[in-house]
C-alpha positions in Angstrom: 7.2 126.2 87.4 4.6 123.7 88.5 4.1 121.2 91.6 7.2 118.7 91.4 9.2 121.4 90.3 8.7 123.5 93.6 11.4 122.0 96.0 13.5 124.8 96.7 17.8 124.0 96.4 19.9 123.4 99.6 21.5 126.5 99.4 18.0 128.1 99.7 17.7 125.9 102.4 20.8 126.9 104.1 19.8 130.6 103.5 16.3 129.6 105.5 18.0 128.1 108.4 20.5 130.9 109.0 17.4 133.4 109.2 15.9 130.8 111.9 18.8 130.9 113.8 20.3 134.6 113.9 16.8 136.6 113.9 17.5 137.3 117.3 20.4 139.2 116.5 19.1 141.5 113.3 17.6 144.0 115.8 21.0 144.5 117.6 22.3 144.7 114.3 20.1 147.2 113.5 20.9 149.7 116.4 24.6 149.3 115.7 24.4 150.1 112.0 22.1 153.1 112.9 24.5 154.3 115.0 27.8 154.2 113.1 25.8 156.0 110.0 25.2 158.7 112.2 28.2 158.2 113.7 29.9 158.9 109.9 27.2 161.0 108.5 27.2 163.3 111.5 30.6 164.8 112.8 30.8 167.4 114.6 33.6 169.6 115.1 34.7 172.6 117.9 34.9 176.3 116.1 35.3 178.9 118.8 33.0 181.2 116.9 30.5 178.8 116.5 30.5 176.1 119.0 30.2 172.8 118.4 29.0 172.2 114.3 28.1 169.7 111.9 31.0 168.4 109.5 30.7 166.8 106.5 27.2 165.9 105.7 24.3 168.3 106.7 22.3 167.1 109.6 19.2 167.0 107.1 21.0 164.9 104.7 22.1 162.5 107.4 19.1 162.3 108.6 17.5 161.4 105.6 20.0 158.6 105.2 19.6 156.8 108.3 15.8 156.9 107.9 16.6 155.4 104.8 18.8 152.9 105.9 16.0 152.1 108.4 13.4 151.5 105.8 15.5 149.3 104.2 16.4 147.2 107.3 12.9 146.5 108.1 12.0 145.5 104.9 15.3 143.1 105.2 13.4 142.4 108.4 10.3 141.3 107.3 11.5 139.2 105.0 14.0 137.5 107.5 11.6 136.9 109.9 9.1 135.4 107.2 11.8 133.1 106.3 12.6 132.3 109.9 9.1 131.6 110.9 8.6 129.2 107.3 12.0 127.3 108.5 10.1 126.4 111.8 6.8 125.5 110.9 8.9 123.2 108.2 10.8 121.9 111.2 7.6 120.8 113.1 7.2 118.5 110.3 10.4 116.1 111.3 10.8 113.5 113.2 12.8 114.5 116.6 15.9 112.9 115.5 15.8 114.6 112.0 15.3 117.4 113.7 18.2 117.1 115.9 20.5 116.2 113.1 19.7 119.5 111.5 20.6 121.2 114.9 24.0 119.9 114.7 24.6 120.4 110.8 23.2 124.1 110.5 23.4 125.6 114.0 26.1 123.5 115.2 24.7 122.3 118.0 26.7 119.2 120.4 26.2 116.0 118.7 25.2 113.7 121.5 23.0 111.3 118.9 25.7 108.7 118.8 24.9 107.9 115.1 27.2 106.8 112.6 28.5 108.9 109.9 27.0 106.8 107.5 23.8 107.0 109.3 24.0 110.5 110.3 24.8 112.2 106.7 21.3 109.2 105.6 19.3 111.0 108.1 20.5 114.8 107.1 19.8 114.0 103.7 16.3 112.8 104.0 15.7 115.6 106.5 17.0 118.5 103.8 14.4 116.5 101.0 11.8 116.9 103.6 12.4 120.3 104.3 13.2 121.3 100.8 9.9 119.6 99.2 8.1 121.5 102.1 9.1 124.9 101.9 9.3 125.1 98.5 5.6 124.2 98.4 4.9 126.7 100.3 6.5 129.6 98.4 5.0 127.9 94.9 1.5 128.1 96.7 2.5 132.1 97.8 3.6 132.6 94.3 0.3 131.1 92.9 -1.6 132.7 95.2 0.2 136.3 94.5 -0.2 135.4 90.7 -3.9 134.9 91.0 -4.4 137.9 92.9 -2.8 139.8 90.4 -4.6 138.5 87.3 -7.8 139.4 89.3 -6.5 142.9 89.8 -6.3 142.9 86.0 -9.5 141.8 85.0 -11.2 144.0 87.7 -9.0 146.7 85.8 -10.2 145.6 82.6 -13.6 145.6 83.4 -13.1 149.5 85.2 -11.7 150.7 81.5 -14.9 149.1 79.6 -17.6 150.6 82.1 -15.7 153.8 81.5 -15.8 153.4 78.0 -19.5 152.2 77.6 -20.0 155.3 79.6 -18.1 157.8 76.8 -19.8 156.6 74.4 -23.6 156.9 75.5 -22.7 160.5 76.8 -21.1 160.8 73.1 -24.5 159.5 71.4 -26.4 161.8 74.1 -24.6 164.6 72.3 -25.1 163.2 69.3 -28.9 162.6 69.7 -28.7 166.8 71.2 -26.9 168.2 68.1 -29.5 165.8 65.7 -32.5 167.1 68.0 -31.4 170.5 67.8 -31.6 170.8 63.6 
């Protein structure tokens, strides 16, 4: 992938913008989710014997899943809320009425602009190519950069196994030049 390649597609774009607009909502989500797994992975049930008990899963196992769960939703977090945050800063690069056109088209906002519909879908297309061009710089430049970083990691790596072996080998001729010395 190079440069002019980098534009990211409208569905990406689409994928961005709902991000942007329901981040508020993924830590509600969250609690809800947490609950009904421990909800489902932790019954309990009424013995006389016993009291009140666990049923089904073991409350170690359940456990276990719902921190699991958890770790997984803030990773799904993180990247949400990076994608969020990248929609915005591409939205401070359009002009207020591009801007509002994409209100009404992805968040469905009240279309008070009084444009046509010829004039309206004009504007929403050159606001997508804007916002396309832009964040899909923006993750090529984060993917070069990763890249980069990792070929550095390699070479640093590289040059770790060579020290280490120019090492072996002058303790190897020490030994060699011992045994020699030694006869």
């Amino acid at each position: 992938m190079n440069v002019e390649d980098s534009k990211i597609s409208l569905y990406c774009l689409e994928q961005y913008a709902t991000c942007y607009h329901n981040r508020n909502y993924l830590e509600e989500e969250l609690e809800a989710t947490l609950q009904t797994y421990y909800e489902n992975y932790v019954r309990t049930g009424y013995d006389p014997a016993f009291g009140l008990i666990p049923m089904g899963s073991s409350v170690e196992d359940a456990t276990y899943m719902i921190l699991k769960k958890k770790e997984l939703y803030e990773k799904a977090k993180e990247r949400f809320n990076e994608r969020a945050d990248l929609f915005e800063l591409a939205l401070e690069h359009l002009t207020d009425r591009e801007r509002e056109v994409i209100k009404i088209y992805y968040f469905a906002a009240p279309n008070t602009l009084g444009l046509s519909h010829e004039y309206f879908r004009k504007t929403l297309k050159n606001a997508q190519e804007k916002l396309c061009k832009y964040i899909g710089d923006i993750v090529y430049q984060r993917d070069l950069n990763k890249e980069k970083h990792f070929r550095q990691q390699l070479k640093e790596a590289g040059r770790e196994k060579v020290r280490k072996w120019k090492e072996s080998q002058k303790r190897t001729e020490r030994k060699c030049q011992n045994y020699t010395n030694a006869y």
